[in-house]
N, C-alpha and C positions, 0 to 999 in steps of 0.2 A: 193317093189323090194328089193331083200336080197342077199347077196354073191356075184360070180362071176360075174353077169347080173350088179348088182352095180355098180362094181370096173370096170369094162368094159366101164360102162356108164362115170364113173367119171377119167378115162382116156382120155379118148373125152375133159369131161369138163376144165380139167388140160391142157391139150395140148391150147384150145381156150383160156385159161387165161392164157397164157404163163407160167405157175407156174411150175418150177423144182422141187421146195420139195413137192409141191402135185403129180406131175407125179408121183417121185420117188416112193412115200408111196404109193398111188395106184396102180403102178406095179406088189410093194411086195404083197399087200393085192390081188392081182386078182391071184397071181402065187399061194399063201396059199388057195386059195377057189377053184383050181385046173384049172383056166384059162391057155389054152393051148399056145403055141406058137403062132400060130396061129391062133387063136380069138382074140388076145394081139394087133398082126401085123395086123390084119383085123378094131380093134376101132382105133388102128391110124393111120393105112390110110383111114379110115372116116373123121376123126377129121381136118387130113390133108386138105383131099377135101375140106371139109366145110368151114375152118379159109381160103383156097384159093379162094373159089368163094366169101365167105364175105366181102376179102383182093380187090379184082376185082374189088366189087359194089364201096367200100367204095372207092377205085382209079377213077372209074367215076365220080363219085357226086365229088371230090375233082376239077377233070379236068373240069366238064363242069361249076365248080363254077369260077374256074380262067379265064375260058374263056368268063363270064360275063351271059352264060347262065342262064334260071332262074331254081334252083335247084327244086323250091317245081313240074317243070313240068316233071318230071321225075319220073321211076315208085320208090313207096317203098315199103317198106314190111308190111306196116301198113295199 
């Protein structure tokens, strides 16, 4: 995988590791490999979705651990 597909992808990744100076640098590099505005606005509101429904799981499994539920009966992703 090479150029704008990359930088696209590692937008996403940036966004899920919370990392600002990797966003950053990846922005520039996807705008230099002629990433449009909108394929930009399109991987992070991917990224978005994704780190939201992730945010979700992990909020359940947290709740039904407090509530004394047994956590390993719940579905995961493994």
């Amino acid at each position: 995988m090479k150029g704008k597909i990359r930088e696209l992808v590692a937008i996403g990744a940036s966004i899920g590791a919370n990392c600002t100076s990797c966003l950053k640098h990846h922005l520039r590099l996807a705008k230099e490999y002629g990433a449009s505005e909108e394929e930009i606005k399109e991987a992070i509101q991917v990224a978005l979705l994704v780190k939201k429904n992730s945010t979700r799981s992990l909020d359940q499994l947290i709740k039904t651990t407090i509530e004394g539920n047994n956590p390993s009966e719940n579905k995961t992703c493994c």
